[in-house]
C-alpha positions as CSV (number, residue, x, y, z in Angstrom):
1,X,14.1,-12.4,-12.2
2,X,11.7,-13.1,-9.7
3,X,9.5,-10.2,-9.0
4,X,6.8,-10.4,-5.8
5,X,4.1,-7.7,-5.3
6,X,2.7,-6.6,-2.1
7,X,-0.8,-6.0,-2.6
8,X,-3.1,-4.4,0.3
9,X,-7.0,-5.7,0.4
10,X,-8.8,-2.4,1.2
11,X,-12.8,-1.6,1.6
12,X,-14.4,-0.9,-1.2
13,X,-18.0,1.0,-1.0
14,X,-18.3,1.5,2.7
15,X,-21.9,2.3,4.4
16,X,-22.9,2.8,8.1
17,X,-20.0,4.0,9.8
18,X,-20.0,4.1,13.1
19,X,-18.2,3.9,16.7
20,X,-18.4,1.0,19.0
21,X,-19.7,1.8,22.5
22,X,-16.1,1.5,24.0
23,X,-15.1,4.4,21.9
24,X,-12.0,3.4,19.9
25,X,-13.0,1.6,17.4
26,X,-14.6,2.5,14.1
27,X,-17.0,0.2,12.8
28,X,-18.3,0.4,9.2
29,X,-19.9,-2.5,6.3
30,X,-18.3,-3.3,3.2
31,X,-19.4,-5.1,0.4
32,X,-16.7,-6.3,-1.0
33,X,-12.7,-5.7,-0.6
34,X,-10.7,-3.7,-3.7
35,X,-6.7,-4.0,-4.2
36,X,-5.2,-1.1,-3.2
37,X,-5.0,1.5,-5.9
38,X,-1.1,2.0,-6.1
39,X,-0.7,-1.6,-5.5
40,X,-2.4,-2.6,-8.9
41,X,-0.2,-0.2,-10.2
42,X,2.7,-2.2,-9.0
43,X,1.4,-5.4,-10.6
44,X,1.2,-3.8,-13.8
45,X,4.7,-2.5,-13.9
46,X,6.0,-6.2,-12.6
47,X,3.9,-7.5,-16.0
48,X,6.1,-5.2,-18.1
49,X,9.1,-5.9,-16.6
50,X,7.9,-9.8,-16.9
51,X,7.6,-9.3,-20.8
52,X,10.9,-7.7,-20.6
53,X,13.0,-9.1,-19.3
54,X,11.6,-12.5,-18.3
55,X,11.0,-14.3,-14.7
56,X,8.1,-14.8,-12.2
57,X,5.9,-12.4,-10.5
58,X,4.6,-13.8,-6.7
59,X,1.5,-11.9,-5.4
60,X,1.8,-11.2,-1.6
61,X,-1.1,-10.0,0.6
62,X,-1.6,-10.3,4.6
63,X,-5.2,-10.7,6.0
64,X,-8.3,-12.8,6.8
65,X,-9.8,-15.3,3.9
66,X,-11.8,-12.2,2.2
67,X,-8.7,-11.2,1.1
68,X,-7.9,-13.6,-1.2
69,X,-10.3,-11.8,-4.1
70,X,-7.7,-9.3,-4.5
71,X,-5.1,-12.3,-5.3
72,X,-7.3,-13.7,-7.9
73,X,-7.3,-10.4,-9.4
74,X,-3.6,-10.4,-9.6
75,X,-3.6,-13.8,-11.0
76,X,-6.2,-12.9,-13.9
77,X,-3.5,-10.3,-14.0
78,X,-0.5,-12.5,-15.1
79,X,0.6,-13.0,-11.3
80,X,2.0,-16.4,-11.5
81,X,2.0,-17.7,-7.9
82,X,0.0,-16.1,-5.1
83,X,0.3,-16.1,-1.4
84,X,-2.0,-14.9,1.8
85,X,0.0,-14.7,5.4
86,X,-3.1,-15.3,7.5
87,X,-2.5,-12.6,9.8
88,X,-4.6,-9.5,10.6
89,X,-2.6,-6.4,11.0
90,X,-3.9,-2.7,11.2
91,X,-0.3,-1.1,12.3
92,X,1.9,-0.1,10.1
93,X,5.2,-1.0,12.1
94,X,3.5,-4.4,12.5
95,X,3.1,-4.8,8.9
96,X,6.7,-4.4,7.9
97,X,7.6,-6.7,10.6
98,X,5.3,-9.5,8.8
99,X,5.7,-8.8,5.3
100,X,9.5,-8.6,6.0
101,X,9.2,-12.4,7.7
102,X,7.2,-13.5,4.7
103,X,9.5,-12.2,2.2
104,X,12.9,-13.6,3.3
105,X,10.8,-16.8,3.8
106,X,9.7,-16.2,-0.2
107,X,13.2,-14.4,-2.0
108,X,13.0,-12.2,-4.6
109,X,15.0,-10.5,-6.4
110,X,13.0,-7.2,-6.6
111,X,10.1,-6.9,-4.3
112,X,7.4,-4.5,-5.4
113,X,4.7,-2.2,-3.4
114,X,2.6,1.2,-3.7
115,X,3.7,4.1,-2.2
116,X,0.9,4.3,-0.1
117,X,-2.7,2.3,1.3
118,X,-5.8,4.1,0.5
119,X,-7.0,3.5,4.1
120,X,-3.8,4.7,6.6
121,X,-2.2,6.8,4.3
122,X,1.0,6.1,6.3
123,X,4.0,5.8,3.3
124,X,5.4,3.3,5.9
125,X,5.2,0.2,4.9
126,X,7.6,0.1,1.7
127,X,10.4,2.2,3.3
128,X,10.2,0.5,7.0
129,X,10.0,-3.4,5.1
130,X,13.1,-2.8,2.6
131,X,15.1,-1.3,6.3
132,X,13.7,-4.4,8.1
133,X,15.3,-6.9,4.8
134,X,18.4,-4.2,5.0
135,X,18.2,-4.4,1.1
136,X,18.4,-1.1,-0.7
137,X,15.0,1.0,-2.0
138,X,13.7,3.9,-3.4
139,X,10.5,5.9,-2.8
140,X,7.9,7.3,-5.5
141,X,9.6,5.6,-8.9
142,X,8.2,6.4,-11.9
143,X,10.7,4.2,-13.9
144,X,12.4,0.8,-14.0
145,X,14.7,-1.1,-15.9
146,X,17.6,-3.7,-15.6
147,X,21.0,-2.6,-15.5
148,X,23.2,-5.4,-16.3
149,X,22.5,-9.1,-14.4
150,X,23.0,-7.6,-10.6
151,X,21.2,-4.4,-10.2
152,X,18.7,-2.4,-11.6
153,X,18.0,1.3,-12.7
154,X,15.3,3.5,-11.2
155,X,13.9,7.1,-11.8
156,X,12.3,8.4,-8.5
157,X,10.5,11.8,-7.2
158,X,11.7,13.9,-5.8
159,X,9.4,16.5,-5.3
160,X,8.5,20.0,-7.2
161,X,8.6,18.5,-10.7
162,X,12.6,17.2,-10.1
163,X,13.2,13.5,-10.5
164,X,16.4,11.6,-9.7
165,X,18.1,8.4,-11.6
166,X,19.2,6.0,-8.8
167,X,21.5,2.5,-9.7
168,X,19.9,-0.2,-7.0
169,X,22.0,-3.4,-6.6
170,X,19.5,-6.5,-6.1
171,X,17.9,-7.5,-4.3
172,X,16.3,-4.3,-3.7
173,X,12.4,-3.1,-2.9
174,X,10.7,-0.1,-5.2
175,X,7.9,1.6,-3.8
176,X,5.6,2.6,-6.5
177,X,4.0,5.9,-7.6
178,X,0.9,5.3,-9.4
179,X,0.2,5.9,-13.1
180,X,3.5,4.2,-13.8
181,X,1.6,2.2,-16.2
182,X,-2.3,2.2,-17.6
183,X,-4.5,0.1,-15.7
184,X,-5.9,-2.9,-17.2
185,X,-9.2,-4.0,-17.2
186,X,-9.5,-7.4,-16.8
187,X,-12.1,-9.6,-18.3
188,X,-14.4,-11.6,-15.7
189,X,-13.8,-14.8,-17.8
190,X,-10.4,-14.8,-16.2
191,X,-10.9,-13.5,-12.9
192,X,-13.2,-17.1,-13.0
193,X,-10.5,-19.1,-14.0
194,X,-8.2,-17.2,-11.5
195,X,-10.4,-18.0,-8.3
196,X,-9.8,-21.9,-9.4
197,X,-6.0,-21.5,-7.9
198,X,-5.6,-22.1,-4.4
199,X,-3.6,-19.4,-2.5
200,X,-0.5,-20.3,-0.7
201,X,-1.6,-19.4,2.9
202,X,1.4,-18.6,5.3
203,X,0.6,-18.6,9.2
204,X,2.3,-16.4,11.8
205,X,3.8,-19.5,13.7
206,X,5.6,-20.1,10.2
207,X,7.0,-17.2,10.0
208,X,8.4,-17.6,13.0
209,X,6.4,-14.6,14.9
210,X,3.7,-14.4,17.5
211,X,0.6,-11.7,18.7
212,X,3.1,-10.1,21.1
213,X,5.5,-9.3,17.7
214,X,2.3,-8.1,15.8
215,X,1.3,-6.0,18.7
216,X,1.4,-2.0,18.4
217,X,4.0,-0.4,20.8
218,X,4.4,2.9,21.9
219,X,1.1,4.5,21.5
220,X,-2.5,3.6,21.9
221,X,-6.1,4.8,20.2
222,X,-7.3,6.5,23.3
223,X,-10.9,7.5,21.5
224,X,-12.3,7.4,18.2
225,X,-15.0,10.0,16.7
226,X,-17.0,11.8,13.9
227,X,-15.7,15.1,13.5
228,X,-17.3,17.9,15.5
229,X,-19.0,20.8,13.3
230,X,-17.3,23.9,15.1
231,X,-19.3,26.8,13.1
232,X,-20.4,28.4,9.7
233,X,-18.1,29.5,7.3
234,X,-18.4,33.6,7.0
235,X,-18.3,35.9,4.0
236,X,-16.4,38.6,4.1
237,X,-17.9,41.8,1.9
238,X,-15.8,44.9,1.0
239,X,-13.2,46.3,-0.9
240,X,-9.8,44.1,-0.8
241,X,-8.6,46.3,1.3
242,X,-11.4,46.4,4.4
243,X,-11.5,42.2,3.3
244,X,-7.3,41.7,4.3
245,X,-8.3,43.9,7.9
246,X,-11.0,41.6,8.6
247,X,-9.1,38.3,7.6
248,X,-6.0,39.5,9.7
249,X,-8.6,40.4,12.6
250,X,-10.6,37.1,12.4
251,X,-6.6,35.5,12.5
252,X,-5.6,37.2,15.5
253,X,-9.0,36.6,17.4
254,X,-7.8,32.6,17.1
255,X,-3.8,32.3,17.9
């Protein structure tokens, strides 16, 4: 079975924000770039279903050369082949529309991502890529596990403590909740042997796309800013019953 795991690059410590004179964009440094949280969470479950049931596991991320650390970190993983589509993307819609390209251009049998990115919070991604490959998915899964040579068996979430068993015929893409599986730590002896394997590096123009493709439609960022400090928080003193009259007075003095 050939597993391949979208992993996100996101900033790790991040210092002197700020916004650039023309107002709509945000500006900040980095030190270094992290792998997305529920991302690594997605390589580890791929490693278990590796040990399972047998395969390849295929790292996928989209971005600029920096990048590439988190792919070594998914090779000292056990990733055994990693990719970069040298493309930077902010919008969500955009994204699907590349990973989707780079993933029919790859195959796999069960494609692999996090729920959500620590940085857009968007739960996009996953849902509008597997629509985009019109191959089934499921949102939020907790649990995975082959069911017979063709499909495999999921538990997702459902929300309120309920959870839901769902058959999904392959090729198929899981979005993953995190704490599916423990986190690994990995030793730095081999992340240093990792960052000795030369990405695969996949260009726009060979996935067949252009800028206008990658381009956000639709909408615009008309201004960026810091969030304005609107007043002090108030105590109200009483009895519960003179605190409720105040609270329904303070309510009604803002609709």
């Amino acid at each position: 079975m050939k597993i391949l795991v979208c992993c996100k690059a996101v900033p790790g410590a991040v210092t002197e924000v700020a916004v650039e004179t023309q107002g709509n964009v945000l500006r900040y440094r980095s030190q270094f770039q992290s792998m997305n949280e529920c991302d690594e969470y997605a390589i580890e479950e791929a490693l278990v279903l590796k040990r399972q049931y047998g395969g390849e596991i295929v790292a996928l991320t989209m971005g600029g050369i920096s990048t590439q650390e988190i792919l070594y970190t998914a090779a000292a993983k056990g990733a055994d082949k990693i990719v970069r589509v040298d493309a930077v993307v902010q919008d969500p819609a955009a994204t699907s529309i590349v990973l989707a390209a780079a993933l029919k251009t790859l195959g796999a049998d069960l494609i692999l991502t996090g729920t959500q990115s620590r940085d857009f919070l968007s739960s996009f991604v996953g849902v509008a890529t597997a629509q985009r490959l019109g191959v089934s998915f499921a949102f939020a899964v907790t649990a995975i596990e082959k069911d017979g040579e063709g499909a495999v068996k999921v538990r997702k979430e459902l929300g309120g403590g309920r959870s839901a068993d769902v058959r999904l015929p392959l090729p198929a893409l899981v979005c993953i909740q995190t704490g599916i599986q423990p986190l690994n730590y990995t030793p730095p002896a081999r992340l240093m042997r990792a960052r000795q394997q030369r990405p695969q590096s996949i260009t726009l123009a060979d996935l067949g796309l252009t800028q206008d493709d990658i381009a956000p439609k639709g909408y615009r960022i008309a201004s960026v800013a810091r969030p304005v400090r609107s007043g002090q928080a108030q105590i109200l003193a009483g009895t519960a019953e003179e605190t409720v009259r105040q609270l329904l007075s303070k309510i009604a003095e803002v609709r």
